[in-house]
LUMLOFI-899675 format. One record per residue: x negated, y negated, z negated of N, C-alpha, C in turn; residue in three letters. Coordinates in steps of 0.05 Angstrom, whole numbers, plus 5000, padded with zeros to 4 digits. Example, Ala and Ser with C-alpha at 12.3 -4.5 7.8 and 13.67 -1.06 7.14 Angstrom:
BEGIN
473651144844475450904844473650664844ala 474350454858472750214857474249994843ser 
END
This chain:
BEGIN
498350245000500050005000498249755000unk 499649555023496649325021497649154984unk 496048944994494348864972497848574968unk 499248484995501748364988503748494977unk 504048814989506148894975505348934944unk 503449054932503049034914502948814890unk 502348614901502548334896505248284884unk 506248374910509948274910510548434880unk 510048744877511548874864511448834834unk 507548684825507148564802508348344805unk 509148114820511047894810514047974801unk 515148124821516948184818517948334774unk 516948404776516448634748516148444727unk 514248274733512548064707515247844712unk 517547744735519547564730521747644716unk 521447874718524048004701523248154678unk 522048164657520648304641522548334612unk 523348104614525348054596527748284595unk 529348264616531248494622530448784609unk 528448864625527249124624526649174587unk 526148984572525349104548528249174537unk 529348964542532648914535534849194545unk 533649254564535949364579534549694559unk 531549764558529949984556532050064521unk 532049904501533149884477535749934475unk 537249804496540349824496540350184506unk 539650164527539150554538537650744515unk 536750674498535350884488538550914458unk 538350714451540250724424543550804435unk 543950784452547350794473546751134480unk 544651174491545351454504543251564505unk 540251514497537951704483538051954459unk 539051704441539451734414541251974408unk 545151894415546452034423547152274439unk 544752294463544952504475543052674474unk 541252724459539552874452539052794418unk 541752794400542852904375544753084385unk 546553184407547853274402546253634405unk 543953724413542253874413543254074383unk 542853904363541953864331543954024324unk 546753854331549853864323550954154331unk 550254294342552254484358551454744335unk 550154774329548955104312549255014277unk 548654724269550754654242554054754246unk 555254524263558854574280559254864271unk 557655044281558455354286558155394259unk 555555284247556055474226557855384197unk 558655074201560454964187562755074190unk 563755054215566555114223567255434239unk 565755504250566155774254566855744286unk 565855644304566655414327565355644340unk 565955724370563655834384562455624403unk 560655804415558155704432559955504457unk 562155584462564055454490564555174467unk 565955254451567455104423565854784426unk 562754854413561054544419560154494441unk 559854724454558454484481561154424502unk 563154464492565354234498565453954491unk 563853924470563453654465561653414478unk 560053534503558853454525560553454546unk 562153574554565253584570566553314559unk 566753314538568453044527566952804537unk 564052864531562652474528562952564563unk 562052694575561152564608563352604629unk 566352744612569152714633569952424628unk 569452284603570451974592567951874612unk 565352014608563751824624563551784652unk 564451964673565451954698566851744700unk 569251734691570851484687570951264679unk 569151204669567951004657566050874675unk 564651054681562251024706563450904732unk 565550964742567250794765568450554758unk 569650504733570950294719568750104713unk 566750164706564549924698563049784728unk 563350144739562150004758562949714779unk 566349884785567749544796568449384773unk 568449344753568149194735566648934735unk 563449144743562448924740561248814756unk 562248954788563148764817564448554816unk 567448514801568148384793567748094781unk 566348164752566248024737563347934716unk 561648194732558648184723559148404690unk 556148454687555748584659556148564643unk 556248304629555948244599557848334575unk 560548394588562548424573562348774581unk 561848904590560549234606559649424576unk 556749154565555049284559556049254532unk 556848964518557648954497559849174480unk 561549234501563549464496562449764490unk 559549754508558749994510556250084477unk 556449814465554249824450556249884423unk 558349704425559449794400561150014397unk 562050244424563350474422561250674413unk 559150634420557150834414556950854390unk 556450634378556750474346557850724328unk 560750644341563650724335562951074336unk 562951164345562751424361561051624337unk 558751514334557051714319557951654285unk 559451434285560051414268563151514258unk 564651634277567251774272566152124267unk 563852164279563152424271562452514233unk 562852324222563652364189565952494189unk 568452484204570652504201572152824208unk 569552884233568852994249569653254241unk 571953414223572153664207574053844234unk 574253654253576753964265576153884302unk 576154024316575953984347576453714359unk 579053534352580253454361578653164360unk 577953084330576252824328573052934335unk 572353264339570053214339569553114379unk 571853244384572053124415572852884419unk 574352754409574052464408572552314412unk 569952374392568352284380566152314411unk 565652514422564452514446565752344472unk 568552374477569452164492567951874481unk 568151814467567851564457564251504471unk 562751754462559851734470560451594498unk 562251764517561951904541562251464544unk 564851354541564751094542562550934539unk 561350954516559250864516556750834531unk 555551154536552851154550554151004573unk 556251114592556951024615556850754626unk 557950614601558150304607556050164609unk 553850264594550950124586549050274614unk 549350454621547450624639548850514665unk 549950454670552550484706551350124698unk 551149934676550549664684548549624683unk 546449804671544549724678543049754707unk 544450054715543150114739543849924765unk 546949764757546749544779545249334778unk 545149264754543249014747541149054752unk 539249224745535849304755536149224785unk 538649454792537849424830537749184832unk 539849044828540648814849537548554838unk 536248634812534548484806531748524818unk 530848734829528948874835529348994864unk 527948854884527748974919525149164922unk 523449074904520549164923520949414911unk 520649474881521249724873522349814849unk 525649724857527849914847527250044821unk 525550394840525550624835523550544802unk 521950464808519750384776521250284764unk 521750014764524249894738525750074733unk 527750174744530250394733528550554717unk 526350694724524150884713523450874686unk 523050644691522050444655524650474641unk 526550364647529150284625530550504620unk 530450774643531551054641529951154621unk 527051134633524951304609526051214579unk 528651084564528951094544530651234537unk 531751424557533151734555531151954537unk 529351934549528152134541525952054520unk 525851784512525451754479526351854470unk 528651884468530851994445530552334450unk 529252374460529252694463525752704452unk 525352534461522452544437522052514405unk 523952334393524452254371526452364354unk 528952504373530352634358529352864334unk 528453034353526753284333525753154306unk 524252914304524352844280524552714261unk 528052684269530152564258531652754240unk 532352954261534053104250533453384244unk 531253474245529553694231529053694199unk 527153544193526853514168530253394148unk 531553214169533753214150535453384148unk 536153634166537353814177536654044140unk 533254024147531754164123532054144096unk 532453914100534053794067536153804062unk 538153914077540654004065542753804074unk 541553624088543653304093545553474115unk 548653434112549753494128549353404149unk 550153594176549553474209551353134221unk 554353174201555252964210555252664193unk 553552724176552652554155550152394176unk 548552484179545952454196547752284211unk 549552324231550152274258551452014254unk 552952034226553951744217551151604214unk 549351664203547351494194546051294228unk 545851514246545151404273546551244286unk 548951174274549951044291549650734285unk 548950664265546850404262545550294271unk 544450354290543250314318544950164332unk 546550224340547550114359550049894350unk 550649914317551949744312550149484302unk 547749534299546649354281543349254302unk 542849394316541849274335541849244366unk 543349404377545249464405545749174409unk 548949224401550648934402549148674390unk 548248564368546748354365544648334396unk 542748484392540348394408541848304435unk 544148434439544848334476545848104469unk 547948124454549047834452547447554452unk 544747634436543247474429541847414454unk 541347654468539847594498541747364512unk 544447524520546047364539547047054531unk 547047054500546946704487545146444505unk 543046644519540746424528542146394566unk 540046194573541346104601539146144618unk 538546284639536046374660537746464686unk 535946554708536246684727537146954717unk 536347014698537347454697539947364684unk 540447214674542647264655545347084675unk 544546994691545946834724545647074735unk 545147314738545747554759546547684744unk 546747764719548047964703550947894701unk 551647664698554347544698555947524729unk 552947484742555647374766557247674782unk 558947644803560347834807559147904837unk 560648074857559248184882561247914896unk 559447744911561647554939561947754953unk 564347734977564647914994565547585016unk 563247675043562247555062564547555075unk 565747255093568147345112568147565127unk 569847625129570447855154569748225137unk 568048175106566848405111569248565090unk 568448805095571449015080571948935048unk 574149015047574348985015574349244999unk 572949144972573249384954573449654960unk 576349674969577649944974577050085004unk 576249775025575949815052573250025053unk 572149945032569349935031569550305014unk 570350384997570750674987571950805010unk 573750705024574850895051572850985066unk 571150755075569650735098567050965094unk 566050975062563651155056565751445052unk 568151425047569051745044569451955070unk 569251685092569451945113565952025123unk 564251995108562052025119561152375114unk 560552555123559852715112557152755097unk 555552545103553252635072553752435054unk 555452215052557452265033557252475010unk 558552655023560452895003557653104995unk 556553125018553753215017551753174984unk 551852874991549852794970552252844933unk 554252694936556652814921556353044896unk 556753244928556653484916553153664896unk 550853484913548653584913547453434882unk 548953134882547953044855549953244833unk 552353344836554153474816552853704807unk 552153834824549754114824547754124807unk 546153874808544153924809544453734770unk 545753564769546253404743547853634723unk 549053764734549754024717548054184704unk 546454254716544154424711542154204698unk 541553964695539653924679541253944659unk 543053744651544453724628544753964616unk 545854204626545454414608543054584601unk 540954494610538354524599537854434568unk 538354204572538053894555539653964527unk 542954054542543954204517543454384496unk 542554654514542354894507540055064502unk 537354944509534555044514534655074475unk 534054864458533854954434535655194425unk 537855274430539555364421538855634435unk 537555704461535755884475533456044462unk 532055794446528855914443530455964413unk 531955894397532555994380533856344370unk 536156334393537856514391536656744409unk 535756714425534856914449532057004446unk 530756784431527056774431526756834406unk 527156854394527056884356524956654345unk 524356414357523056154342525456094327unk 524155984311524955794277525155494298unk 527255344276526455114283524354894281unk 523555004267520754894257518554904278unk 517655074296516355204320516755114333unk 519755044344519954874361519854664369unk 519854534346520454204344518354004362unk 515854174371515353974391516053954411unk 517354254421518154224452519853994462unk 521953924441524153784445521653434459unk 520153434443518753184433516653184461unk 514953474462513753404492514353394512unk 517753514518518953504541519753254541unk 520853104522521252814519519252624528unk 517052564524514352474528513752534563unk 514152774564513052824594515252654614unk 517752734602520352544616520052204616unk 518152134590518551854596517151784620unk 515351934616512451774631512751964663unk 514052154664515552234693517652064710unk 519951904690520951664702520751524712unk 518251304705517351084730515151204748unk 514251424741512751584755514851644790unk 516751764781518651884795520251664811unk 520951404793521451144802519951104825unk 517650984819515151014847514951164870unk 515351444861515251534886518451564898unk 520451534886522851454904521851114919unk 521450914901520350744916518750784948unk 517450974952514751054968515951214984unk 517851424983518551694992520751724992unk 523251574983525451544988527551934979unk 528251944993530152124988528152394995unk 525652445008524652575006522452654972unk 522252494957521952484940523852614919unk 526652534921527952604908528952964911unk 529053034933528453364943526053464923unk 523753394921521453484907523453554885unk 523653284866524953374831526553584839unk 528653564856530953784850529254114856unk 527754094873527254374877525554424847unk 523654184835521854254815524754374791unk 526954274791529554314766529054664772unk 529854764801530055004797528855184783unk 525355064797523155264783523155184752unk 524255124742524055004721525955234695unk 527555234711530555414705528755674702unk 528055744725526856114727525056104711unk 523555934700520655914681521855954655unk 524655934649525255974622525856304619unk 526056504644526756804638524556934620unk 522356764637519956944619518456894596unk 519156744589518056644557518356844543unk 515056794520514856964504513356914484unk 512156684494509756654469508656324474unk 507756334465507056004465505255844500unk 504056064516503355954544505255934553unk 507356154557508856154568511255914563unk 511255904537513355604533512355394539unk 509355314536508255074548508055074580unk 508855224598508255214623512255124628unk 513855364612515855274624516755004610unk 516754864586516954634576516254364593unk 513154384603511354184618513954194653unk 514154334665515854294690518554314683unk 519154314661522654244653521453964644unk 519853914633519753584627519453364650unk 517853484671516853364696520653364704unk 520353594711523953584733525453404721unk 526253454691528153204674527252984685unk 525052854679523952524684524952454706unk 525252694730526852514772528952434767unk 530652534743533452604745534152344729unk 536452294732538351994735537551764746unk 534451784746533651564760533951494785unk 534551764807535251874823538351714843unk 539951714832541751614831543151394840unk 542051134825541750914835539450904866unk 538050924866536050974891537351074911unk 538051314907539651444931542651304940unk 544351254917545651064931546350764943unk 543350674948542250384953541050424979unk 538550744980536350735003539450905032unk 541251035023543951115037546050925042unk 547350915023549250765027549250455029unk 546650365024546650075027547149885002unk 547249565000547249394978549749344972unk 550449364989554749245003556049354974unk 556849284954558449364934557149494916unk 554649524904553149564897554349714871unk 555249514852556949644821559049884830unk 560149784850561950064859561450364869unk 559050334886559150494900556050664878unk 555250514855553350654838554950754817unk 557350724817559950784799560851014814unk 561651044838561951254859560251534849unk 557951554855556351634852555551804826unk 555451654809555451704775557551804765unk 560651764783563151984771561052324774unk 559652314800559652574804556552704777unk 554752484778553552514755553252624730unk 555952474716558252544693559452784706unk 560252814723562353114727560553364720unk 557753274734556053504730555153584705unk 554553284689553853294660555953494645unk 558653364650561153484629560953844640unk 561053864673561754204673558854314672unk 556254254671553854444666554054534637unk 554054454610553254534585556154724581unk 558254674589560354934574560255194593unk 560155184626559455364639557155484634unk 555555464623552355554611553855764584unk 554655624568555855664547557355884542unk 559455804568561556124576559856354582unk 557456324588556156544604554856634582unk 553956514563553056684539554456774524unk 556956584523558456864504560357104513unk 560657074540561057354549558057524553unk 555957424563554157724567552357714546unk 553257554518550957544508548357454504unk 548157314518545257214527545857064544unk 542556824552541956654566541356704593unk 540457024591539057134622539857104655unk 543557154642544357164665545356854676unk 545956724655546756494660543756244678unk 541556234659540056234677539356264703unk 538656554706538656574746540756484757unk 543156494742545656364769544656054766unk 543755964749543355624749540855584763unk 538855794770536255654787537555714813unk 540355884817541055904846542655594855unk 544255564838545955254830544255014843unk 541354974830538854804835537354824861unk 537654994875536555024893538654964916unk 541355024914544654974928543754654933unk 544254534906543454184906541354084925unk 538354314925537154094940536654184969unk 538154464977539354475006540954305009unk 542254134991545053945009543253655011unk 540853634999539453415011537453415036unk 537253675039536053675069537053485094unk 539653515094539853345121540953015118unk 539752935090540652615081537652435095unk 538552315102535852075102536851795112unk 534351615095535251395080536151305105unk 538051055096538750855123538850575115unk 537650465093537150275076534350185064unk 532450255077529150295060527450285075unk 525850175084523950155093521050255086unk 519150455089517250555082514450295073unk 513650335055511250115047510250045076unk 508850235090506750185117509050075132unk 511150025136512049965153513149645148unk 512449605119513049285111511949105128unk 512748895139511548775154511548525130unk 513648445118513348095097514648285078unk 513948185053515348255028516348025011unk 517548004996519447764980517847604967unk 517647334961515547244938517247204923unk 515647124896516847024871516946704882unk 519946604869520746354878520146114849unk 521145904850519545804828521245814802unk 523646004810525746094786524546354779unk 522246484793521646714785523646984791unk 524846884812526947154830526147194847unk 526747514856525747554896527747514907unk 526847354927529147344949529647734960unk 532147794965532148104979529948144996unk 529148345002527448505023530048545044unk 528048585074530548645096531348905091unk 532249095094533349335098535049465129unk 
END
């Protein structure tokens, strides 16, 4: 990459820097935190309540069927009307959420209580990912990278949160109330406090999508991408393939436990170095979607598969560090994925909507991967079989990206001018 585009991509990064810490904090405490506690929760549940294995990881069904929905709603939302009011909602349901899990004694609030997540991550993750884009031309894929990589903090930090307190006898939904402090006590303040001030980021976070004379509206605009067939392609291939991580993410502890005979104690770093490898795989993975576009994103999915089959043979500690290290790599492509592909495809044209589009199927995959995993162990007993059908699932996904390619992106070598920083410290768009 010459020495302008690079240029471009450090101005770009250093004008918006602000966002990115902002946005990294709001994602880690909204849907880090929350989504890698609920790991913790499912084998207390059972053994509190007598719940089976389908029983809790229904409660990931709850947060990401609310979050599908949510994910389209925020998204024209905040076409509409911009983020600010998006994220605020999203900071204090989360709040709300871990903190109804005190209450949390019978199915009904403990599902609630995950809907409620499912609102939350959705609202904060679906605005930020429009906001990054629309703030960031040269490279997207890195920013999202950065503020995603605070997913997989929380899969770093969980383990030792809720291990030693787990050890001490503290109830599971005691803990879960305690976490939700976060997001009531520094979530919501810190944004508010951000959006209080007056700049260029906080003038694109608010404002809404114009729609140019003549050009489709809203709905013209969902018609027009539904008759496309990779479309349904990419659709179906992100549903696939977001299924199968998420029930990794769910169920791997609950794997090396029940199937592998490790203690929790043994395990507690995996959670933490698959986390670590995920952060620092995100803007890694950011970059090279930046660089490589949708061929890039083929790599992660096929790496999800091998990732899947690497868990049959575990047995001892190489063998967990080999399959751990490429389940942490594959996690880090994944969500970041997303936004990219529906920007370098479908174009800028409605941007909150059509990354709302997109992220229903996200969420669909999130909600049906962890109980279909689930069902399959408690009829055969085991992880074994459920497994191989899910490295077949991962591999389905990244045959349906074979015949996608970008129509919005331009390859580095092929840049001819790139955006400067203006004296507001914004890029003007890149052509596409």
């Amino acid at each position: 990459m010459g020495a302008n585009v690079a240029g471009s991509a450090k101005a770009e990064l250093m004008a918006n820097w602000q966002i990115l810490v902002v946005a990294f904090l709001l994602v880690f405490f909204s849907f880090g935190v929350p989504n890698f506690s609920l790991p913790y929760m499912y084998k207390p549940a059972m053994d509190e309540f007598g719940w089976s294995n389908t029983q809790v990881n229904l409660l990931s069904t709850a947060k990401f069927l609310i979050g599908a929905v949510a994910a389209l709603g925020m998204g024209i939302l905040i076409d509409k009307i911009g983020g600010k009011v998006a994220v605020l909602v999203g900071a204090l349901a989360g709040g709300c959420a871990m903190a109804l899990f005190l209450i949390a004694t019978n199915l009904p609030i403990y599902y609630l209580a995950g809907a409620m997540l499912g609102l939350s991550a959705s609202s904060i993750v679906s605005a930020m990912k429009v906001v990054v884009s629309r703030l960031y031309e040269v490279n997207p894929g890195l920013a999202l990278g950065i503020v995603l990589g605070a997913t997989s903090l929380g899969q770093t930090l969980m383990p030792f949160v809720w291990t030693p307190l787990l050890d001490a006898g503290i109830n599971w939904r005691t803990i879960a109330g305690m976490l939700s402090l976060g997001s009531l006590l520094i979530s919501a303040p810190l944004w508010m406090f951000f959006m209080s001030r007056v700049g260029a980021t906080q003038d694109i976070i608010n404002s809404s999508t114009a729609r140019a004379a003549g050009a489709p509206t809203m709905w013209e605009r969902a018609k027009e991408i539904s008759h496309e067939r990779g479309f349904w392609y990419i659709m179906l291939g992100i549903f696939l393939v977001s299924g199968v991580d998420q029930a990794m993410t769910q169920n791997t502890v609950t794997y090396l436990r029940n199937d592998k005979g490790f203690n929790l104690n043994d395990i507690v770093w995996y959670s933490s170095f698959t986390g670590i490898l995920a952060v620092v795989a995100k803007p890694v993975a950011g970059w090279v979607y930046d660089h490589y576009s949708i061929a890039g994103i083929r790599f992660f999915y096929f790496l999800l598969a091998v990732s899947v089959l690497l868990a049959l043979p575990v047995s001892g500690g190489l063998s967990l560090f080999l399959f751990v290290t490429v389940l942490g790599i594959a996690h880090g492509g994944l969500i970041v994925e997303a936004p990219v592909l529906t920007k370098h495809y479908l174009g800028p044209r409605n941007l909150g909507m059509t990354i709302g589009i997109v992220s229903v199927a996200v969420n669909l995959g999130f909600a049906a991967g962890p109980p279909a995993l689930g069902a399959f162990v408690d009829y055969f007993g085991n992880y074994q079989y459920g497994f191989m059908a899910y490295t077949v699932v991962a591999l389905v996904g990244f045959a349906l990206m074979l015949p996608i390619k970008p129509r919005f992106w331009t390859p580095p070598s092929k840049r001819k001018q790139e955006p400067e920083a203006g004296a507001t410290g914004k890029l003007q768009p890149a052509a596409v």
